[in-house]
TIZA-868900 format. One line per 10 residues: their letters; for each residue x, y, z of C-alpha. Coordinates in pm, whole numbers, plus 50000, padded with zeros to 5 digits. Each point is the difference from the previous one (the first is absolute). Layout:
// residues N
A> X,Y,Z  ...
This chain:
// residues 710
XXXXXXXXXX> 53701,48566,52500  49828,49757,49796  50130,49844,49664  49748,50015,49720  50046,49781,49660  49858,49997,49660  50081,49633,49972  49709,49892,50347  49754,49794,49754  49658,50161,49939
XXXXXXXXXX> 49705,49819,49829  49887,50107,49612  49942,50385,49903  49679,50123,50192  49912,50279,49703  49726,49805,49824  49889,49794,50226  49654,49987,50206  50038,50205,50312  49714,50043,50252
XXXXXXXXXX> 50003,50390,50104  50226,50025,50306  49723,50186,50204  49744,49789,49935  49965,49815,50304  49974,50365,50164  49751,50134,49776  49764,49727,50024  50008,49951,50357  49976,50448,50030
XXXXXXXXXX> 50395,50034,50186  50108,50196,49693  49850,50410,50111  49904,50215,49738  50051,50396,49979  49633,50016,50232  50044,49787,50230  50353,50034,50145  49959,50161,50399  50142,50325,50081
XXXXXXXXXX> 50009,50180,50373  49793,50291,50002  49824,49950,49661  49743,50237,49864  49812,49935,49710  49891,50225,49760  49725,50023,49744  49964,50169,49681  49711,50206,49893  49939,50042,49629
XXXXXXXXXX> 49806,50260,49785  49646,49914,49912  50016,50272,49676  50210,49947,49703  50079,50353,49962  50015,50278,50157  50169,50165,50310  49939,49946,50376  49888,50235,50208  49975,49955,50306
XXXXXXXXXX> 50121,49672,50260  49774,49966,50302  50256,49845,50261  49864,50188,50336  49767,49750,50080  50229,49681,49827  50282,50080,50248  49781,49989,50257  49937,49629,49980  50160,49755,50193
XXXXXXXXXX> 50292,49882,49925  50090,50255,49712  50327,50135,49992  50029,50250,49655  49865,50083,49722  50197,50028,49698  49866,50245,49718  50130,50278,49751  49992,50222,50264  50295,49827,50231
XXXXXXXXXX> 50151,49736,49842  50399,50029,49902  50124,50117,49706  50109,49771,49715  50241,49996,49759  49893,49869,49615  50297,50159,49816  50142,49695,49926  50037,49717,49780  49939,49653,50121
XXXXXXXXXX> 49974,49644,49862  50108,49976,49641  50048,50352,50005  49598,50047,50016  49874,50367,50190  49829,49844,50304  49623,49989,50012  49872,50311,50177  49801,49794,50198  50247,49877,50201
XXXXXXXXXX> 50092,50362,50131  49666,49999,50278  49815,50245,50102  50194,50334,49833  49738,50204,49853  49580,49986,49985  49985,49905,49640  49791,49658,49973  50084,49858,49609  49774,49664,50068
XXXXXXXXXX> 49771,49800,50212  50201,49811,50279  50289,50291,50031  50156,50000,50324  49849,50273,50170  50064,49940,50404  50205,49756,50193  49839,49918,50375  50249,49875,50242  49799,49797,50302
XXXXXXXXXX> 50134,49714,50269  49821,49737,49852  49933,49913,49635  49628,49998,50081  50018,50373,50167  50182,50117,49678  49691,49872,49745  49735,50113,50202  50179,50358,50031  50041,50034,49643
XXXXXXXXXX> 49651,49862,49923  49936,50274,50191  50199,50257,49908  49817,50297,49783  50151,50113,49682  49807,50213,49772  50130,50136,49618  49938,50229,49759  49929,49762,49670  50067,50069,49650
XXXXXXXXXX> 49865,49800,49782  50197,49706,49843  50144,49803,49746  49966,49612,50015  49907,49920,49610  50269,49778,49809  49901,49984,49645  50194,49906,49648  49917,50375,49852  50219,50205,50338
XXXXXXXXXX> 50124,50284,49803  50243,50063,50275  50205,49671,49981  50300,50036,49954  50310,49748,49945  50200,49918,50307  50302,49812,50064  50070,49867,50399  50188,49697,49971  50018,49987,49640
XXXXXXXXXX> 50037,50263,49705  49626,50069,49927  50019,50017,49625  50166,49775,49736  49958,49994,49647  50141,49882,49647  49893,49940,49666  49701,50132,49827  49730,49835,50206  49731,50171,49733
XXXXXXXXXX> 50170,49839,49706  50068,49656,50094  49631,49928,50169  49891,50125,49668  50167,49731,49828  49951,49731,50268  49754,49687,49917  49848,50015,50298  49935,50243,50258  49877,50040,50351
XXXXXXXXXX> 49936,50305,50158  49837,49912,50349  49948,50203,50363  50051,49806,50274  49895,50146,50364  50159,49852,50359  49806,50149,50297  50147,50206,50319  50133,49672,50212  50165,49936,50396
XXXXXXXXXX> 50266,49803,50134  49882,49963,50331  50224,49778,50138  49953,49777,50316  50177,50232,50256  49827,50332,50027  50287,50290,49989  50128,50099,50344  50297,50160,50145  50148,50085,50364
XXXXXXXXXX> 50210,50296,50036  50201,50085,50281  50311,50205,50118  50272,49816,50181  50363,50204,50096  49902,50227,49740  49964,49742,49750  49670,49950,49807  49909,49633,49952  49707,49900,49814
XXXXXXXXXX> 49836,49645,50000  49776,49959,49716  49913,49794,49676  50145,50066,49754  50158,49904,49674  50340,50181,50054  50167,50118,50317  50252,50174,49805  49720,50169,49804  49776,50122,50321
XXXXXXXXXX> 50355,50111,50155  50034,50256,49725  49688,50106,49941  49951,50076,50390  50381,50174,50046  49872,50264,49754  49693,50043,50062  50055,50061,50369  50358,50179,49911  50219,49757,50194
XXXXXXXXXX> 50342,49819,49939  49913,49647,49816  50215,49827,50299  49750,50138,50264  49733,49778,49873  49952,49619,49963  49718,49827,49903  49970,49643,50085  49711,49794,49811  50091,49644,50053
XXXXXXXXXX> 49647,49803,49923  49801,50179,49745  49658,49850,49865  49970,50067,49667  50075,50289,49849  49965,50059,49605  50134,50325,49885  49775,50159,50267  50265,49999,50313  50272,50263,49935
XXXXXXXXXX> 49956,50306,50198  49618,50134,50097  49811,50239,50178  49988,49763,50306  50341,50024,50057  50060,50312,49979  49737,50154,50256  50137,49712,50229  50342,50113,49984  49837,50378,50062
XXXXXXXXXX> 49760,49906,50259  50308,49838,50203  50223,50292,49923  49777,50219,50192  49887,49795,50261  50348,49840,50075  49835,49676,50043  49920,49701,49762  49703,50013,49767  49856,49754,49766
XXXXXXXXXX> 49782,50036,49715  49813,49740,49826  49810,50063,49702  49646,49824,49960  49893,49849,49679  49761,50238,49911  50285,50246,50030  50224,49804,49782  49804,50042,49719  50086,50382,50014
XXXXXXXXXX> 50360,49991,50177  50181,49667,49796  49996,50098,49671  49827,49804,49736  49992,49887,49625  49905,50242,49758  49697,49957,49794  50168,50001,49634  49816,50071,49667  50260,49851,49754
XXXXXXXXXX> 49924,49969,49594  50190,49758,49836  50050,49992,49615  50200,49762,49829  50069,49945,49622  50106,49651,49861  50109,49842,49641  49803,49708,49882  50253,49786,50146  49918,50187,50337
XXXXXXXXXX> 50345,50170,50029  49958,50348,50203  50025,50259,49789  49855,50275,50212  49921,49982,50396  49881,50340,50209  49901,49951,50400  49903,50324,50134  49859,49965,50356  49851,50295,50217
XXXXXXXXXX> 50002,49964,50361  49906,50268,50298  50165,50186,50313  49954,50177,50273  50005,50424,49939  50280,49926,50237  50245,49759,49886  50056,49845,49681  50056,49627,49932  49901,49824,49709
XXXXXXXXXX> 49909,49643,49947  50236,49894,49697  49777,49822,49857  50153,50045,49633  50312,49857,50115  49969,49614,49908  49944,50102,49628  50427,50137,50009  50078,49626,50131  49779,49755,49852
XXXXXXXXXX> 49967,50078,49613  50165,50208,49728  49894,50151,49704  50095,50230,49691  49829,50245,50133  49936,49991,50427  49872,50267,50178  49846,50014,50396  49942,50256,50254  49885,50065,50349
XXXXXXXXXX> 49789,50273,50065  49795,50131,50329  49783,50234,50117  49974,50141,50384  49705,49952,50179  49852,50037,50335  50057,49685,50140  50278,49842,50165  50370,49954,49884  50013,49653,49841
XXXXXXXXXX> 50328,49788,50049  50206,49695,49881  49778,49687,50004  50109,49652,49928  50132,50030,49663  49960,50391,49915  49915,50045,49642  50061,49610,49919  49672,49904,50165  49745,50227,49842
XXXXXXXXXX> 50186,50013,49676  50061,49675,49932  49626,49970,50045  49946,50228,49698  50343,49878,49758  49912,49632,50044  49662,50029,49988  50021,50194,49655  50254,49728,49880  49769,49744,50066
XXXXXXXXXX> 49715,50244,49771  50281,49965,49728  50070,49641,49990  49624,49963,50002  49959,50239,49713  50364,49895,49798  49873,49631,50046  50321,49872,50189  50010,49830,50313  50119,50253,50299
XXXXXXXXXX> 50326,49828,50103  50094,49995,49612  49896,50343,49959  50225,50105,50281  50289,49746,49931  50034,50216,49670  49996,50308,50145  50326,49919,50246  50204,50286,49977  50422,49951,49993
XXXXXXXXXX> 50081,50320,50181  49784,50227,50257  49723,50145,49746  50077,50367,50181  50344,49975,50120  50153,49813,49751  50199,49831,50263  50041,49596,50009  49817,49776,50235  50168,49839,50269
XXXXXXXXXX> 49811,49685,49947  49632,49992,49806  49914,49653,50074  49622,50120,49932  49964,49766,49676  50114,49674,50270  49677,50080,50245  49787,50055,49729  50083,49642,49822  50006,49830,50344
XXXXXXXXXX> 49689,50180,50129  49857,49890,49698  50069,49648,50032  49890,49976,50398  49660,50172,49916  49932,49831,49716  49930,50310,49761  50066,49740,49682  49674,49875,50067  49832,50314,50030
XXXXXXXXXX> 49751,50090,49696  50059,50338,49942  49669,50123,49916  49781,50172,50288  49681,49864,50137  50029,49648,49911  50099,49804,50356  49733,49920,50255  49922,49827,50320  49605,50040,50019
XXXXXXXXXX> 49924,50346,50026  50350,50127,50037  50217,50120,49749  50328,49905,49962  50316,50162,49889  50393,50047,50001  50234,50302,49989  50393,50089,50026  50229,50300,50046  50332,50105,50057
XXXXXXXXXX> 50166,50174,50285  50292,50148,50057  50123,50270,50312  50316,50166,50027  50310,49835,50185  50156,50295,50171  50230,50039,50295  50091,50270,50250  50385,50052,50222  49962,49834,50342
XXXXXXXXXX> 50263,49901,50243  50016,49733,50206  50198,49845,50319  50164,49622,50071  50109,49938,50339  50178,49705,50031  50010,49879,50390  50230,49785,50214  49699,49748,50023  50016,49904,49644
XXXXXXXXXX> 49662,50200,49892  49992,50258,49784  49722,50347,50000  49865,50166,49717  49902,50366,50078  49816,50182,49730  49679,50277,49988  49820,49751,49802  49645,50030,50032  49803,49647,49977
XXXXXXXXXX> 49618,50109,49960  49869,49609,49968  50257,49924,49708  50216,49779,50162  50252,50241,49964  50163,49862,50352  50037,49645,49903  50142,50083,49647  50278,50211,50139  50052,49713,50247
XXXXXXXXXX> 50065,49731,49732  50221,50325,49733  50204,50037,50303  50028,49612,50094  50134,49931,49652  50234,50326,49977  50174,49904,50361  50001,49613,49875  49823,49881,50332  49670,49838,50116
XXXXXXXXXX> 49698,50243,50067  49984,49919,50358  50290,50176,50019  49912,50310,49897  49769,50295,50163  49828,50225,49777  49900,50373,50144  49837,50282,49815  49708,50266,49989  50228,50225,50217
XXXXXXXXXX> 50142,50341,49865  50359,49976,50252  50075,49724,49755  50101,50273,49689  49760,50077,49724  49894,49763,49801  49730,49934,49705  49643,50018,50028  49777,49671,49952  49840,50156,49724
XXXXXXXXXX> 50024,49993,49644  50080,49641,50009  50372,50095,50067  50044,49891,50361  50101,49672,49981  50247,50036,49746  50115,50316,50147  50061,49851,50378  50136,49693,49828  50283,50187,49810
XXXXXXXXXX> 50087,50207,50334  49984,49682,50169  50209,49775,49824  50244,50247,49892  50072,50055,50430  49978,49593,50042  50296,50007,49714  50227,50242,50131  49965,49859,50390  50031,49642,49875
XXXXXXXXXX> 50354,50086,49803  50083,50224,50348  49960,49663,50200  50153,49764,49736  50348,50247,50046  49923,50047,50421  49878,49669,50113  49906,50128,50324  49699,50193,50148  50091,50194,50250
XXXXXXXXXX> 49678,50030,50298  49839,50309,49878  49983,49846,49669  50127,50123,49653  49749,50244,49798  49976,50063,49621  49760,50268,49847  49965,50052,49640  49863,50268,49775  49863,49954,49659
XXXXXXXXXX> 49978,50313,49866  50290,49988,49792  49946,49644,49885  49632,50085,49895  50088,50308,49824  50282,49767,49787  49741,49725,49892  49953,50014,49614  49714,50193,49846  49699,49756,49909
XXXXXXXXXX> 49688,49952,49999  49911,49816,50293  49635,49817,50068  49884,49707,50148  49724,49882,49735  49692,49745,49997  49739,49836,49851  49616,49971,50167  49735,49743,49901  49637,50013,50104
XXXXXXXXXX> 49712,49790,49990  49652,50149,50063  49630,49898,50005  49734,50260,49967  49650,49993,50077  49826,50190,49770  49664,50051,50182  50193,50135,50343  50230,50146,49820  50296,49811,50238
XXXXXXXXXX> 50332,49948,49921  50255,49722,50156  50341,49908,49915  50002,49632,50021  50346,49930,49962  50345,50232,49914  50372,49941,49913  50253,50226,50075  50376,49936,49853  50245,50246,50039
XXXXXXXXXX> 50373,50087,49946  50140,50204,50297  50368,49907,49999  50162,49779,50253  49710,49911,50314  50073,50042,50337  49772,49814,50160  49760,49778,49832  49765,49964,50267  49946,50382,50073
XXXXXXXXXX> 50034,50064,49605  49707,49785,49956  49815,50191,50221  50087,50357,49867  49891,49875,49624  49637,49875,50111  49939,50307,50189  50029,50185,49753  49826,49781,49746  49694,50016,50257
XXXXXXXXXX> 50046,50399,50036  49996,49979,49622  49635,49785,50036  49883,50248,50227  50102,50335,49799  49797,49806,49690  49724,49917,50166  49887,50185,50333  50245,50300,50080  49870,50358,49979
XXXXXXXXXX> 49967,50319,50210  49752,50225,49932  49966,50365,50088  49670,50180,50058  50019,50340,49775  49776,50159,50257  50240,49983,50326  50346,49931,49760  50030,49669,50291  50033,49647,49952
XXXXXXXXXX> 49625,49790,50006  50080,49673,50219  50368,50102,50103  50047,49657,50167  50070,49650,49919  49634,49925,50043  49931,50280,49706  50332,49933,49787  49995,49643,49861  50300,49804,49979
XXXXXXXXXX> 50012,49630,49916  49975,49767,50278  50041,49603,50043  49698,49926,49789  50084,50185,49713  50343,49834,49958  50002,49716,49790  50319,49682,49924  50309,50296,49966  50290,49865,49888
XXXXXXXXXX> 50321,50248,49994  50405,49840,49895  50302,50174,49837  50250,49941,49690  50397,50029,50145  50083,50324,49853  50382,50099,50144  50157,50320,49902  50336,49953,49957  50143,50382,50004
XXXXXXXXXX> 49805,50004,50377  50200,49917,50310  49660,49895,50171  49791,49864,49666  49653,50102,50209  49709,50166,49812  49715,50074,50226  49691,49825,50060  49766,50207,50205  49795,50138,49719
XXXXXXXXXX> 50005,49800,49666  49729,49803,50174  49729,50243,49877  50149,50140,49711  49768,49853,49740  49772,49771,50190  49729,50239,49948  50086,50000,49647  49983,49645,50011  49672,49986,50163
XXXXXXXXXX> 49827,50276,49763  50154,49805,49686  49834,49682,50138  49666,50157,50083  49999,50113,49617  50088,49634,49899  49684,49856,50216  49756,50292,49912  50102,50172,49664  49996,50341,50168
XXXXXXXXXX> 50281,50228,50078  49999,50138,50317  50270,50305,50001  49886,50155,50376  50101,49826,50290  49818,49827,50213  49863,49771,49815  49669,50054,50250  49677,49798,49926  49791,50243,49905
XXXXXXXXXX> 50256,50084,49698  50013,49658,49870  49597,50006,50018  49980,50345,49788  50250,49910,49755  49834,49632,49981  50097,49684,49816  49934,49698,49886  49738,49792,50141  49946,49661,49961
């Protein structure tokens, strides 16, 4: 047995302190495997085939002559596959998307609907079977037009209530000063990330184990046990490098016809998605048509605010963008009502997206702030510093910590916005236009029961076990340096394992809840194993284990509201005659509670300040109303923001503890983008003079609203 004590010296507190990721070294150098590439004996591939209609039913599946090609082992279609079971409730209690459930009947609801599943040796015998494989329809007609004037919209809730009103809102904007009453559209957008989905299903002992990317183990674990109707503890999932993920890695299509392909072939099968099928199979970001209206005293006190914000769905499965849900954080008024409608289409479901709801409508709240300061004759930050609210505007509840005023003053101060003259079209450099803009940002600072288990061993090191999911975050090395400080030794001593499902459930990395959620399970096991040692003194050789569950803790913490909040600053130039835009240089300062890691923190801000660049200025799918299908459903057809369009970001943080929270984490991952495209619109007005309240701000918009010219 070995002695352990609390007294061996360790050097200063690693929380806080710059940390290079822990994998690094094996990610650059390609050691670390991702869910595609790790080997399996006796490995078939398979390969999905997608509808080519939008609507309708199929009716008929040629596979005579597809089985016949080398290589090919089954085809997978209504016809054969397995039953599924959708009874069921899943993550936050949401009905699961039908699409998951593969293959069950010959109804086709949108273009790129899983329609066949072919099962080959090779990866390259699988796509040239199902490039092959004959499927022909019977189309209806469909449905693909989002428009303002939908008379069947209807309010919806999803993670939010979809309604919330009080006051007159009538009355007091017709006894405001000043009014604005704007509509502000965000277009249909992807988070493609990096790592195309895949997953590798096969049956070992009777146990189902799944290697795939994903943003949850514990999540894919439960969706899989009931759709297949098996015991939870029959099935692990094991996801230990994932490469991005977004909102669009919980449990897909790919998956599931892995797991069912294997299942009936008694063999392992994987099943990578390409990125043309992505576009159909990952989810996406609703477009949103959101009208703002907002009703201010002379002074520019809110008197009246209304966000109302339509989004679509799938005739299949509802999920709404909240898009209306910044206005029941950010700013109060006598009278404050919003709402979150949506209307089914025939397209594909839509799904969380960095920032759900705070993205798009922060685009819309801040940018119709920015028309009232403009029109009220008050700078923005004033106008907003007056319009701080003391209490949750919709739950009445307090804030744990609002340190929003703090980034605006210092954000101020680093940019330089004393300087800035606040009439439009005034600053030039030659030909170029020059301007300045700001918003806020705020995003929810949830978090979800996890468990977690210490080992202490003989040797003197210590593993952390958890179903963490890092998907690029730095998730690994920031549990390294919670559980350093919580067991009061030096990181090399500690080992850090997650992304596996035998682990115990844990939360999702999603919502910007993972860190602080592993972090609470974490050090609340490192607590309770480092008082078990200070009492034993002695390890025995198979080690001593601690595992801790938060459940109860979580469900005790003190209602309030909760939010990690910001302020973005933008710079622009626009040239008038091309119509281009480009952010020359933007500030991010934010208050997210007590950072982790400084280095990876860093990183997580400025990617989303550049995802905000690119949602402002080149992201937008469009669909062709002819086939109801994505034109250019491809990174070479989708724009996003690349090296050249990123100017000198800056992104740093106000302390912000919470002192009724055992961890004092916020969440970082997404108050990046909320308001950066604000902040880029608002500055685009400043150079030009022109509103632009539909994003992207493309060329050929800023040439047919024109401006200025010298």
């Amino acid at each position: 047995m070995t002695a352990f004590t609390t007294e061996t010296p360790v050097r200063a507190g690693s929380v806080g302190t710059a940390h290079t990721r822990v994998e690094g070294r094996e990610k650059v150098t390609g050691a670390a495997r991702y869910a595609g590439e790790i080997p399996f004996a006796d490995l078939a591939h398979g390969w999905l085939v997608l509808s080519t209609v939008a609507r309708g039913r199929v009716s008929a599946v040629d596979t005579g002559p597809v089985l016949a090609m080398p290589g090919v082992l089954a085809v997978l279609d209504h016809r054969n596959a397995l039953r599924l079971n959708t009874d069921y409730e899943g993550l936050l209690g949401m009905r699961p998307d039908p699409t998951l459930a593969v293959f069950q009947h010959d109804r086709v609801p949108h273009m790129g609907w899983p329609v066949a599943l072919v099962v080959a040796e090779t990866s390259e015998q699988a796509r040239e079977a199902a490039e092959a494989l004959v499927v022909r329809y019977e189309v209806e007609p469909h449905d693909i037009e989002f428009t303002a004037d939908r008379p069947d919209a209807q309010s919806a809730g999803g993670v939010m209530p979809g309604v919330t009103e009080k006051g007159d809102l009538d009355a007091e904007l017709a006894s405001s000063d000043v009014v604005v009453d704007a509509e502000y559209t965000t277009p249909e957008e992807h988070h493609n990330p990096m790592e195309p989905h895949a997953a590798t299903a096969h049956w070992d002992d009777g146990r189902l184990e799944v290697v795939d990317s994903n943003q949850g183990a514990t999540w894919v674990v439960g969706d899989l046990a009931n759709l297949f109707s098996l015991d939870p503890a029959s099935v692990r999932v094991r996801s230990e490098h994932v490469g991005g993920g977004f909102g669009s890695k919980g449990v897909r299509a790919h998956q599931v016809a892995a797991v069912m392909a294997a299942t009936v072939l008694r063999r392992p099968v994987r099943v990578v998605l390409t990125r043309r099928q992505m576009f159909s199979l990952a989810g996406y970001r609703s477009p949103t048509i959101q009208r703002v209206r907002l009703g201010a005293d002379a002074e520019g006190r809110l008197r009246a605010l209304e966000h109302r914000s339509l989004s679509l769905t799938s005739t299949v499965h509802e999920f709404v963008e909240p898009s209306a849900g910044p206005a029941r954080v950010m700013y109060d008024a006598a009278a404050h009502h919003t709402a979150n409608e949506v209307v089914r289409l025939d397209v594909p479901s839509p799904t969380f997206m960095r920032a759900p709801g705070e993205a798009p409508g922060s685009f819309a709240l801040e940018s119709a702030l920015d028309e009232l300061a403009e029109r009220s004759g008050i700078d923005p930050i004033e106008l907003r510093l007056r319009n701080e609210p003391d209490k949750g505007p919709v739950s009445g509840l307090p804030f744990a910590g609002r340190s929003l005023p703090a980034c605006y003053r210092e954000g101020a101060r680093r940019f330089g916005w004393a300087d800035r003259d606040p009439r439009p079209g005034l600053r030039r450099d030659g030909r170029l236009l020059l301007g300045t803009g700001m918003a806020a940002a705020s995003f929810h600072a949830g978090a979800g029961p996890s468990t977690a288990a210490v080992t202490a061993h003989a040797d003197g090191t210590f593993t952390v076990r958890i179903a963490a999911a890092d998907i690029g975050t730095g998730a690994r090395t920031a549990i390294l340096l919670i559980a350093a400080d919580a067991l009061r030794v030096p990181t090399d001593r500690v080992r850090v394992r997650l992304g596996d499902s035998d682990f115990g459930p844990a939360m999702i990395a999603g919502g910007s809840m993972g860190t602080r959620s592993w972090a609470w399970a974490v050090t609340a096991a490192a607590d309770e194993l480092r008082d078990r040692l200070a009492l034993s003194g002695d390890i025995p050789p198979e080690g001593i284990t601690v595992r801790s569950d938060t459940t109860a803790a979580i469900g005790a913490l003190t209602p309030a509201e909760r939010h990690s909040f910001g302020a973005q600053f933008a710079e622009v130039a626009v040239d008038v005659d091309t119509g281009e835009v480009r952010v020359r240089r933007m500030l991010g300062i934010f208050a997210a509670g007590r950072i982790v890691n400084p280095l990876t923190a860093r990183n997580q801000f400025l990617g989303g300040m550049i995802w905000g660049i690119s949602m402002a200025l080149h992201e937008e799918a469009v669909r062709d109303r002819a086939s109801g299908g994505h034109v250019g459903a491809d990174l070479a057809g989708y724009h996003v923001a690349t090296h050249a369009d990123v100017p000198r970001i800056e992104a740093d943080w106000i302390e912000e503890p919470d002192t009724d929270d055992p961890v004092g984490i916020k969440g970082i991952g997404e108050i990046g983008i909320v308001g950066a495209a604000a902040a880029v619109a608002n500055a685009v007005w400043h150079a030009t003079g022109v509103r632009h309240r539909s994003l992207p701000i493309r060329p050929d918009r800023v040439i047919r609203a024109g401006a200025p010219r010298a």
